[in-house]
N, C-alpha and C positions, 0 to 999 in steps of 0.2 A: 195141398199136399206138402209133407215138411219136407225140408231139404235136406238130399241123402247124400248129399257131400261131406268129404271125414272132415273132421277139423283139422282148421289152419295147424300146421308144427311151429312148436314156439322158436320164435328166432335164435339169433347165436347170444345177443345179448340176453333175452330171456334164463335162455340154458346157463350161459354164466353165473346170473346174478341166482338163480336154483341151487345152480352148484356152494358158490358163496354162500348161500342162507343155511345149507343145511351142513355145512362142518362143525366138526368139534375142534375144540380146541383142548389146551392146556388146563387142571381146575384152578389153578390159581390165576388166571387169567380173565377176564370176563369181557364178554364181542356180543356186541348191539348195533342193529341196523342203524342209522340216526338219518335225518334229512340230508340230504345231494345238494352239493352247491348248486347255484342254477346258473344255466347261462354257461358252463363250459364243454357240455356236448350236449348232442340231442337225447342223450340216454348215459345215467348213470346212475350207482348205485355208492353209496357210503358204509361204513361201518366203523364204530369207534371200538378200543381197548384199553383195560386195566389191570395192570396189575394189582394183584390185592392177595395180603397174607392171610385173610377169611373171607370167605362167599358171601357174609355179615357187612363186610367192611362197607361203608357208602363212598367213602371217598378213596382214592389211592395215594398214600404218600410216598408208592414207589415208582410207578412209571404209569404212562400212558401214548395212546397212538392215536390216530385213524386213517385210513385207507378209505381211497375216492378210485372206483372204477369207472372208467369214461368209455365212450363208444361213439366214433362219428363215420360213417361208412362213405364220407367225401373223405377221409385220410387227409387230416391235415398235414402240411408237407412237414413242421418241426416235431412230429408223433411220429412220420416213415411208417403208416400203418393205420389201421381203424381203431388199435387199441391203444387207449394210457392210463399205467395206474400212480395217480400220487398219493405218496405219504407222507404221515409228520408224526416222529417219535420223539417224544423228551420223557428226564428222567432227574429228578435230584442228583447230586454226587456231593462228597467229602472234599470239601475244599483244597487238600490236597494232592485228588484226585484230578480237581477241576483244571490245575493249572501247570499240569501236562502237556506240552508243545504237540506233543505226538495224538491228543484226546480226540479231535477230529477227523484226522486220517484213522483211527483205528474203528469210531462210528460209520465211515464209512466201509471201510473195509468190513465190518459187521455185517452190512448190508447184500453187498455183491457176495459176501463168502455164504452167509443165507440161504440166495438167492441160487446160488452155484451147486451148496450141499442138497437142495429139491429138485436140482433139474431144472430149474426155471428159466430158461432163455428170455433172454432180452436185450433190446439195444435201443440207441438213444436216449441215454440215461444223462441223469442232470442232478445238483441239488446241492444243497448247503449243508455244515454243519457249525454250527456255533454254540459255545460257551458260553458263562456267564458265570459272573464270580458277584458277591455280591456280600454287603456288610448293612446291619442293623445299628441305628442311633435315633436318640431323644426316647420315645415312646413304642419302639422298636428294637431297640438295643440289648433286649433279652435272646430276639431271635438270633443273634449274633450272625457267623459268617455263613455261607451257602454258596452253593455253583450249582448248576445245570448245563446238562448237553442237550440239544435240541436238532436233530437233523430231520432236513426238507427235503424229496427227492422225487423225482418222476421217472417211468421208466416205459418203454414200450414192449409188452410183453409177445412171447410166442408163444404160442403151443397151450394148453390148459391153463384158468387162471387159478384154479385150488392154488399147487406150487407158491405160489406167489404172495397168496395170502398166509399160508403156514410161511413164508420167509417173514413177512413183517411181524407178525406174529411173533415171529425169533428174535427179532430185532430189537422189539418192544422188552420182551424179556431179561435182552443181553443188556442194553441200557440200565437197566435194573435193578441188574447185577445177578441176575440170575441164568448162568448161562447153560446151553442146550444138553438134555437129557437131565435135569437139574427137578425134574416133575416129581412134586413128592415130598419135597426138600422144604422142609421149614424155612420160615425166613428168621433170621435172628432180629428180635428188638427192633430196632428204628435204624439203625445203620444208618441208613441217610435220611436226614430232617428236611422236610419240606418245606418249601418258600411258598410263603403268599403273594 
């Protein structure tokens, strides 16, 4: 006789990571599932992002992210909660863009003001933001100068994780230079040259 028991309901994580797979995004943006790091919770899910001024482009010379959802239901005690999500945004800039004293408070501030315009609660938050200035010589010297901001950050979330992924999302974008409601918007040229 089969068994007339209804099926199992998919867990909380399950339902998350559902919810995460099936957003839209931005179209100049492009979000792909990628491999989970392993070994920092018993369940996670990743996804990487690019910006790109055509759906053609293969690589991004304007920005990129990825977002790491974690889930451990022992609540580790530096998470205060079963959820964390980290991420990592960089972005080319105009060197002198790059060497702005103010360039990493304002990446972060990026983030939390993101995070704040979706409704996204969270606490426990952590993370870096570093620069990086940099100059070409010998057989490199054509690339000449370059910067990048790169910000790292974890956060423990509440309430719905959508929210949360539309803030990185924005984050990605704002690093950019593309900032919010900007959907639509051509990019002009190369603005910022990418570093190898």
């Amino acid at each position: 006789m089969a068994d007339q028991r209804p099926p199992a309901a998919p867990s909380s994580f399950e339902q998350a990571a559902d919810a995460v797979r099936s957003m839209s995004f931005r179209a100049d943006v492009t979000v792909r599932e990628i491999p989970a790091p392993q070994g920092l919770a018993p369940q996670s899910l990743a996804i990487a992002g690019d910006v790109r001024s055509s759906p053609d482009d293969v690589d991004s010379p304007y920005g990129t992210g990825r977002l790491v959802l974690l889930h451990d239901p022992q609540e580790p005690a530096s998470w205060n909660g079963p959820w964390r999500i980290v991420c990592f945004a960089q972005a080319p800039l105009e060197p002198e863009i790059g060497i702005d004293p103010l360039l990493a408070d304002v990446a972060w501030t990026w983030l939390t003001d993101a995070l704040s315009s979706r409704r996204a609660g969270f606490h426990s938050a952590s993370g870096t933001a570093t620069k990086t200035l940099s100059k070409g010589f010998g057989s490199l010297a054509a690339e000449g100068e370059g910067a990048q901001i790169e910000l790292r950050a974890s956060w423990s979330p509440e309430g719905a994780i959508a929210p949360h992924v539309e803030a990185w999302a924005e984050l990605v974008c704002m690093l950019a230079g593309l900032p919010p409601g900007s959907e639509g918007i051509a990019m002009l040229g190369s603005r910022r040259t990418p570093r190898g």
